[in-house]
Phi, psi and omega in degrees: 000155208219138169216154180228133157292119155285118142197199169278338169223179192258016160241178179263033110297346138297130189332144140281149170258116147346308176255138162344267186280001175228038164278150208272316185233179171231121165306109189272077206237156160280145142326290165301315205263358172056005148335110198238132140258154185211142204233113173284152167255042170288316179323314161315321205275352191254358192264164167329264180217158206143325218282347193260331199275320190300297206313299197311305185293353174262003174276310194307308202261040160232357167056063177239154172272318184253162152233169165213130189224184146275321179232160187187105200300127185300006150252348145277004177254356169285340186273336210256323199267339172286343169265359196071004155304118177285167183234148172210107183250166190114346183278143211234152159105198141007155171256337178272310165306327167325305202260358160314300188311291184322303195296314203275341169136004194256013194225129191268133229221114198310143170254003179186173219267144176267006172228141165298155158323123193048063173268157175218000000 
């Protein structure tokens, strides 16, 4: 199994970024074994609007089963449920406390998106 992290930076000692489609990076890892890849979000972050439907599409094309993020916008999250991807928002500290939270069962797993469309 495979989850990708909204964050800020490019280690598992970085924050999560709150936000989705306009996170700078996406941590790509197994849970278990925290084998980290990190995925830039550049293409997103300059655009108008769009940026949670790119993101959402460059999680997809990482093969992940779950995100876990803080927020996550109702067309990425219609582009991420439509892949079959779970979303789990709400995530706060760390990318490693993050997928900690994720593992023991404590990150609650969004049933529609918690933020309105073009939140930043």
């Amino acid at each position: 199994m495979k989850v990708a992290v909204s964050t800020t930076g490019k280690t598992l000692n970085d924050p999560v970024d709150p936000r989705f489609g306009r996170a700078q990076y996406f941590a790509i890892l197994d849970p278990e074994a925290m084998d980290l890849t990190v995925i830039d979000n550049n293409q997103s972050l300059g655009l108008p609007q769009g940026a949670g439907i790119q993101a959402a599409q460059t999680v997809i094309n990482e093969k992940v089963s779950a995100l876990i993020t803080g927020n996550c916008g109702p067309k990425a999250f219609a582009t991420l449920k439509t892949a079959g991807i779970a979303v789990y928002t709400g995530a706060q500290g760390t990318v490693r406390e993050a997928v900690e939270q994720f593992k023991a069962g404590t990150l609650v797993k969004a049933d529609d998106a918690n933020v309105p469309g073009h939140w930043s």
